[in-house]
Every structure is written in structure tokens, then in C-alpha cells.
N, CA, C and O atoms as a GROMACS GRO file, in nm:
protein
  304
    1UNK      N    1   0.082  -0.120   0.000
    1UNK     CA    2   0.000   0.000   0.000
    1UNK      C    3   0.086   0.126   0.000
    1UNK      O    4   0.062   0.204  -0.092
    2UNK      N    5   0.196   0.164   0.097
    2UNK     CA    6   0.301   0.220   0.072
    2UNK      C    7   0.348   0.324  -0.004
    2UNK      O    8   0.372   0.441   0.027
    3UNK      N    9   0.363   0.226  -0.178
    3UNK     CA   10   0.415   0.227  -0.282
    3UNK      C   11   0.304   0.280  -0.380
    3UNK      O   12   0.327   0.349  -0.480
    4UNK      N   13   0.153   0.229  -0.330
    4UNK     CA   14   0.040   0.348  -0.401
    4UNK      C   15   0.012   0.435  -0.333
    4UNK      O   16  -0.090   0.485  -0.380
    5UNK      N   17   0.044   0.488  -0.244
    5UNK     CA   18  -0.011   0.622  -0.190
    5UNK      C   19   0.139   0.678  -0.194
    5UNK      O   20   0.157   0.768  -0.112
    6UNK      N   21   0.230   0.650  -0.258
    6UNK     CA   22   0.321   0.738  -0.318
    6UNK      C   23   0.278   0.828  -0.452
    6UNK      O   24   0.329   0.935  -0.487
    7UNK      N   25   0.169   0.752  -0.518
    7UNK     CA   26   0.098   0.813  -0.624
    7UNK      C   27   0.016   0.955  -0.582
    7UNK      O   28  -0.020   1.044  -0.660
    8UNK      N   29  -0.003   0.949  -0.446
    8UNK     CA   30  -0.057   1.076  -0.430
    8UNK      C   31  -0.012   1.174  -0.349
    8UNK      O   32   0.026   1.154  -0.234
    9UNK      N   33  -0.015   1.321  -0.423
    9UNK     CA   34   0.048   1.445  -0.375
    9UNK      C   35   0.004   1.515  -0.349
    9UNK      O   36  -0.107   1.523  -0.402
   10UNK      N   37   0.041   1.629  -0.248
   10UNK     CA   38   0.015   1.740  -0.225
   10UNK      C   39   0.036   1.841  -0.208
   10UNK      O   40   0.111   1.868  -0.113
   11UNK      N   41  -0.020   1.955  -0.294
   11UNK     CA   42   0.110   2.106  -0.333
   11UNK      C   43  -0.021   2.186  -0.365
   11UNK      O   44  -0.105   2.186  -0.455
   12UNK      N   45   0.005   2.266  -0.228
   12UNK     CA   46  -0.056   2.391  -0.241
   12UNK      C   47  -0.102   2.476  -0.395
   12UNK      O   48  -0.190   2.559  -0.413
   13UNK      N   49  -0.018   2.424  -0.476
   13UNK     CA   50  -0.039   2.483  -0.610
   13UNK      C   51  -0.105   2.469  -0.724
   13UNK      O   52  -0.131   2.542  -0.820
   14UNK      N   53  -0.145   2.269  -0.666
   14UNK     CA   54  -0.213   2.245  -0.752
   14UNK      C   55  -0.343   2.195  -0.695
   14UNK      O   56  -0.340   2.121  -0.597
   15UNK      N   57  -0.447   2.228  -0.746
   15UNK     CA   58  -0.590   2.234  -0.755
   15UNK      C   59  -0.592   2.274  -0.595
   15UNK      O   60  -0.626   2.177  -0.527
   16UNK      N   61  -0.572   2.356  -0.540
   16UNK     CA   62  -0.629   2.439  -0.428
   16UNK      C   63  -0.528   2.338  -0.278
   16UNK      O   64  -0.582   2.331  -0.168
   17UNK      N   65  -0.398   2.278  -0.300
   17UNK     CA   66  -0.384   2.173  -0.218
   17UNK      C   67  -0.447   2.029  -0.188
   17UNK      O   68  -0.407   1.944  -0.108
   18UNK      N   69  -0.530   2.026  -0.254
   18UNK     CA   70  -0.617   1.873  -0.294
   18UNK      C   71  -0.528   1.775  -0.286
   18UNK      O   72  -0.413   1.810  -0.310
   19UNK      N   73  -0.552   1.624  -0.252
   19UNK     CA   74  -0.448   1.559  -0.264
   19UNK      C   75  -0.491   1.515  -0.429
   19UNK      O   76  -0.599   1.510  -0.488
   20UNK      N   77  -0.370   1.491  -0.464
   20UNK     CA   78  -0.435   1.443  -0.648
   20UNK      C   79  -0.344   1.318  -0.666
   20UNK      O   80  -0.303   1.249  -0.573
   21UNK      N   81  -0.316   1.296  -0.806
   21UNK     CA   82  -0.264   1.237  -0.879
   21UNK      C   83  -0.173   1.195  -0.923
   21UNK      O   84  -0.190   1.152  -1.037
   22UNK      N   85  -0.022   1.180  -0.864
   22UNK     CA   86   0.084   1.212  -0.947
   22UNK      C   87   0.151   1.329  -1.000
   22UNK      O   88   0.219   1.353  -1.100
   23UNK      N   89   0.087   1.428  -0.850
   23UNK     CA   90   0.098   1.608  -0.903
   23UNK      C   91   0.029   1.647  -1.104
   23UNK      O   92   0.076   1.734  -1.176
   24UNK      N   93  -0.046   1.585  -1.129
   24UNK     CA   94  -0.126   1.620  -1.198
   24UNK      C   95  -0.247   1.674  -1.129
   24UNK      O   96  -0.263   1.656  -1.008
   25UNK      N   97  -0.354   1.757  -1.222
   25UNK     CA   98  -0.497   1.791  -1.182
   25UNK      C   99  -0.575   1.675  -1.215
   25UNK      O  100  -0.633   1.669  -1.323
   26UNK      N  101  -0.581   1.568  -1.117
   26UNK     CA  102  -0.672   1.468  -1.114
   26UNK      C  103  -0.681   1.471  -0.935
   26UNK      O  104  -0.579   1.425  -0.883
   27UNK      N  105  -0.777   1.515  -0.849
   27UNK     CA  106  -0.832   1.537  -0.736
   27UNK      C  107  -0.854   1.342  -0.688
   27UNK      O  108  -0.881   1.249  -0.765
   28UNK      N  109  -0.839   1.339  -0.605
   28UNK     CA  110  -0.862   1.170  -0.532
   28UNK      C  111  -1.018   1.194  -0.545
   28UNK      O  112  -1.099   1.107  -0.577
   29UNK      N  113  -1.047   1.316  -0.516
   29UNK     CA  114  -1.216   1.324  -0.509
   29UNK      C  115  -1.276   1.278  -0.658
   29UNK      O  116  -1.368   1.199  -0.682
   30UNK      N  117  -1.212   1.336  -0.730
   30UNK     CA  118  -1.285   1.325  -0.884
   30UNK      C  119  -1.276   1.171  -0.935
   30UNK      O  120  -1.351   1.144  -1.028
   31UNK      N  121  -1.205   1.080  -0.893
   31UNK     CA  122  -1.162   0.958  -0.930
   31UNK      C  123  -1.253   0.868  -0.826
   31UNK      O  124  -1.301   0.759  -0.857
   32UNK      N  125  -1.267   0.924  -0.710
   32UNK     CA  126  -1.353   0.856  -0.636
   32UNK      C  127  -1.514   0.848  -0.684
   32UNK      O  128  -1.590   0.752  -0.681
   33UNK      N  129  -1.541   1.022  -0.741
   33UNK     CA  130  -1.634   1.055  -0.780
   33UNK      C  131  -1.719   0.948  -0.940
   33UNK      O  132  -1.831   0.935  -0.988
   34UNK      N  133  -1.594   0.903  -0.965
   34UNK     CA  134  -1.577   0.843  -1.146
   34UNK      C  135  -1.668   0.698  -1.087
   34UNK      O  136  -1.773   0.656  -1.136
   35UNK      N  137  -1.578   0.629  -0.946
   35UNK     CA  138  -1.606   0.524  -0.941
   35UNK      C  139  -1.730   0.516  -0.928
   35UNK      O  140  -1.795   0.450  -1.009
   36UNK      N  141  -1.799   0.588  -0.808
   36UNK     CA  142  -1.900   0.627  -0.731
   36UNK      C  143  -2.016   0.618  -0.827
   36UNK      O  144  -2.111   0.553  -0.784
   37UNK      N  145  -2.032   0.677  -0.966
   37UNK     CA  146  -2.121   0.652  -1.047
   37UNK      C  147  -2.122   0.570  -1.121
   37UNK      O  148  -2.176   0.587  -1.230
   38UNK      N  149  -2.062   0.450  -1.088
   38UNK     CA  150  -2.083   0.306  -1.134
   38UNK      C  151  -1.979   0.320  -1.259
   38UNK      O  152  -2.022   0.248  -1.348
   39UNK      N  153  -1.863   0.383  -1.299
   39UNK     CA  154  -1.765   0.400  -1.380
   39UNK      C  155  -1.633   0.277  -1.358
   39UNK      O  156  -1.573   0.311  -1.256
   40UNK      N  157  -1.590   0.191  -1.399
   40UNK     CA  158  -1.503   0.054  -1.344
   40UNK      C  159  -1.374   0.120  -1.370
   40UNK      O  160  -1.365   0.227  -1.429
   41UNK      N  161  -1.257   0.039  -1.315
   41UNK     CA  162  -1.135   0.126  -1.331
   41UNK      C  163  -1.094   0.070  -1.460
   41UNK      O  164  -0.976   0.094  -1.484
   42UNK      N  165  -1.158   0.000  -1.555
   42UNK     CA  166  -1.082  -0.002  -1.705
   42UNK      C  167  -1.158   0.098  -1.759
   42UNK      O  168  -1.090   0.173  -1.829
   43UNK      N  169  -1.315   0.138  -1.751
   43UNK     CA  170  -1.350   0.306  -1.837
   43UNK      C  171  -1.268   0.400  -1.789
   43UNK      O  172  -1.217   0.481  -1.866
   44UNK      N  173  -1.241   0.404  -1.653
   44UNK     CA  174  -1.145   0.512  -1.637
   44UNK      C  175  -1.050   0.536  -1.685
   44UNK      O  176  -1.021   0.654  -1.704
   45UNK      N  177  -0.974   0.444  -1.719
   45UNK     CA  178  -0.869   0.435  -1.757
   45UNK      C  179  -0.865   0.449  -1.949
   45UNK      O  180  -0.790   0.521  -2.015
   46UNK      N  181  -0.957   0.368  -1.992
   46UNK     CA  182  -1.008   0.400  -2.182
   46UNK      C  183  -1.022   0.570  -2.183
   46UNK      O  184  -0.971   0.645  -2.266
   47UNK      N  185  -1.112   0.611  -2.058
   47UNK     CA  186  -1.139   0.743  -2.079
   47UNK      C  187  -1.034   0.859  -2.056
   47UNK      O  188  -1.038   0.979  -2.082
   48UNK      N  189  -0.940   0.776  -1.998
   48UNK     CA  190  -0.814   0.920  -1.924
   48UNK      C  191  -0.705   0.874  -1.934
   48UNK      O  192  -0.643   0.837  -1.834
   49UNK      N  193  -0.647   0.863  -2.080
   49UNK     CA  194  -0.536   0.774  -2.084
   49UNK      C  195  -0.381   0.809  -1.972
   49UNK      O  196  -0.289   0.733  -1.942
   50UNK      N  197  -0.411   0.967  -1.931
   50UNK     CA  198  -0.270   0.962  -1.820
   50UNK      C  199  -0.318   0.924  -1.695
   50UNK      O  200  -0.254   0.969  -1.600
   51UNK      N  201  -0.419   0.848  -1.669
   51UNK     CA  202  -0.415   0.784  -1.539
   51UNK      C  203  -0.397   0.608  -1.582
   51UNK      O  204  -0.413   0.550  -1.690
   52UNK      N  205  -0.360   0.561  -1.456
   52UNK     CA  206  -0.266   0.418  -1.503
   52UNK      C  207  -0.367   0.335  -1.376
   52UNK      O  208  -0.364   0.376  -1.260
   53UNK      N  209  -0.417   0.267  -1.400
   53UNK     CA  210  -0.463   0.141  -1.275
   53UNK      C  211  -0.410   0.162  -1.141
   53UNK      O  212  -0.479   0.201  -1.047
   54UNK      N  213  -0.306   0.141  -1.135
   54UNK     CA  214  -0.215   0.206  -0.988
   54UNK      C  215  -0.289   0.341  -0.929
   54UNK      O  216  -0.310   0.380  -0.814
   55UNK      N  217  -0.314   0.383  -1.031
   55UNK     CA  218  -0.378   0.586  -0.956
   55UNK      C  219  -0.482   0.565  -0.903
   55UNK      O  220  -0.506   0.612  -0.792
   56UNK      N  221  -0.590   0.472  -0.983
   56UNK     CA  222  -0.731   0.462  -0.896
   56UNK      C  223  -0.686   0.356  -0.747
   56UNK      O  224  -0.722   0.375  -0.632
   57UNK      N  225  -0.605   0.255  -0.795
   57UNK     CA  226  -0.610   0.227  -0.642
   57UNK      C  227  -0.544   0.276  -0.538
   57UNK      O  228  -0.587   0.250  -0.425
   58UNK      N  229  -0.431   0.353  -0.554
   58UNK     CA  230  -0.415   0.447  -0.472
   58UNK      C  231  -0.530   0.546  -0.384
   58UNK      O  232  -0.546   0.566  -0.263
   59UNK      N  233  -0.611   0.604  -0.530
   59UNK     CA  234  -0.725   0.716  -0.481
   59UNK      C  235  -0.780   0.562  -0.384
   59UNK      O  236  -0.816   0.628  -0.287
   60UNK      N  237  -0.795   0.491  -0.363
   60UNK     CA  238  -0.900   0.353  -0.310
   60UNK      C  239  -0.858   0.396  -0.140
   60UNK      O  240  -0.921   0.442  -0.045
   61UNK      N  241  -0.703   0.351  -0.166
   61UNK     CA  242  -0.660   0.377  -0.021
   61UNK      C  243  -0.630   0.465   0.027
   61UNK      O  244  -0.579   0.454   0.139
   62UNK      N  245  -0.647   0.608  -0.038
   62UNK     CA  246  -0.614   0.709   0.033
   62UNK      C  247  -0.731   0.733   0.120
   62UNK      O  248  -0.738   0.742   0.242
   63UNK      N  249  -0.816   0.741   0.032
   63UNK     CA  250  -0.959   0.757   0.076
   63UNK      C  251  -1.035   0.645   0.214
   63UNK      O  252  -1.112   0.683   0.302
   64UNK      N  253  -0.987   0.517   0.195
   64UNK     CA  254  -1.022   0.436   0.335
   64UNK      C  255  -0.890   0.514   0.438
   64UNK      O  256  -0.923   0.544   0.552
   65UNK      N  257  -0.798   0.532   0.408
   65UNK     CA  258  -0.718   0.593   0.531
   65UNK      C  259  -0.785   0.716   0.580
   65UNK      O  260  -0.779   0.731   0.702
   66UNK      N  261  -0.845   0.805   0.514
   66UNK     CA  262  -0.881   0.932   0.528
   66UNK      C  263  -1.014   0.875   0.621
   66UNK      O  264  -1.022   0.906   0.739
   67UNK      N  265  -1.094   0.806   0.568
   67UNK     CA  266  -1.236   0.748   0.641
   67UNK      C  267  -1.183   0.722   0.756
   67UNK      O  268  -1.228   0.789   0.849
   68UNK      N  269  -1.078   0.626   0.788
   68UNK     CA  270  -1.059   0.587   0.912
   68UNK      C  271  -0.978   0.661   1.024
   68UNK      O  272  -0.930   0.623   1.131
   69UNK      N  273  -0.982   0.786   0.958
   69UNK     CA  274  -0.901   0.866   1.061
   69UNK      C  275  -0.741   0.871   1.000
   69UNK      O  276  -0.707   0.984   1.035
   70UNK      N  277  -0.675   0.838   0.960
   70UNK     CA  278  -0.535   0.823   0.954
   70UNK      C  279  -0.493   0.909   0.858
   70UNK      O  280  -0.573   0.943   0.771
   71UNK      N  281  -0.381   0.952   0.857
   71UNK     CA  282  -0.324   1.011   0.715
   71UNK      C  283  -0.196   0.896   0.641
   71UNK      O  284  -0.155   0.788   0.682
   72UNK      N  285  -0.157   0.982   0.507
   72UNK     CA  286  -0.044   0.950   0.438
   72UNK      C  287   0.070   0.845   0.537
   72UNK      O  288   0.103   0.727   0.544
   73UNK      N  289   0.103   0.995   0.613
   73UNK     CA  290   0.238   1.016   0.749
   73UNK      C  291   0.206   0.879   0.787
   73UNK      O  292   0.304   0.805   0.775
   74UNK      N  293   0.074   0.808   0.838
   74UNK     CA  294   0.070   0.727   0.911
   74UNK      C  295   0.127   0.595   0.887
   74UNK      O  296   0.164   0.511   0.969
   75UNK      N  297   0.128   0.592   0.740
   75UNK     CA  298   0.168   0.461   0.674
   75UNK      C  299   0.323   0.485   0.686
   75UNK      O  300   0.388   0.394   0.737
   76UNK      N  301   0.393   0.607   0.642
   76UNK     CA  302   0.514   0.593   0.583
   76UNK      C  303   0.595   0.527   0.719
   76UNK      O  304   0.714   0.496   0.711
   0.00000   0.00000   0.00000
């Protein structure tokens, strides 16, 4: 798990400090948001060719760490 939530960053600069993508503008929210409406991670992926399988499951576990209270820090 580790090694995918290395996929996600955070910089004041991009999209308002959001955690995202690979310091791209892809928000953990918006990818969560993709799944959330019944979207699978291979449309995501047909549909957004710079996101890679690894990114949505990252966004997977950032997001149960965030639910459960914990951050990033907590894992490393």
C-alpha cells in the first residue's frame, strides 16, 4: 500500500492543495467521484489515458485511510 499512496500528492499549487494524482490535476475526489457513479477502473482508464490502474487504487486507499481517521504520514 506504501508504494500506491506514493501516487498521491500534495502542493498547495495544484488544484487548491487537494491531494491528487501524481501532481497532476486529477483530485482523489474526482476519481472517487468516477467510481462512485458506477464507472469501473478499465472506463477510467479508456477514458483518461494519463491515469494508469495504480492511480485509482491508490485514490481507493487514500480515501479508506482518510475514512478511518489516519493520514499518508501514518503509513510511511
Amino acid at each position: 500500500m506504501k508504494n500506491l499512496l506514493n501516487r498521491i500528492t500534495i502542493d498547495p499549487e495544484i488544484c487548491h492543495g487537494k491531494p491528487c494524482i501524481r501532481g497532476m490535476r486529477w483530485p482523489v475526489e474526482v476519481i472517487i467521484d468516477m467510481l462512485g457513479s458506477g464507472m469501473t477502473i478499465e472506463q477510467i482508464i479508456r477514458d483518461h489515458k494519463e491515469l494508469e490502474k495504480e492511480d485509482i487504487l491508490a485514490s481507493l486507499n487514500f480515501a479508506k485511510l482518510y475514512i478511518s481517521g489516519h493520514s499518508i504520514k501514518d503509513v510511511a
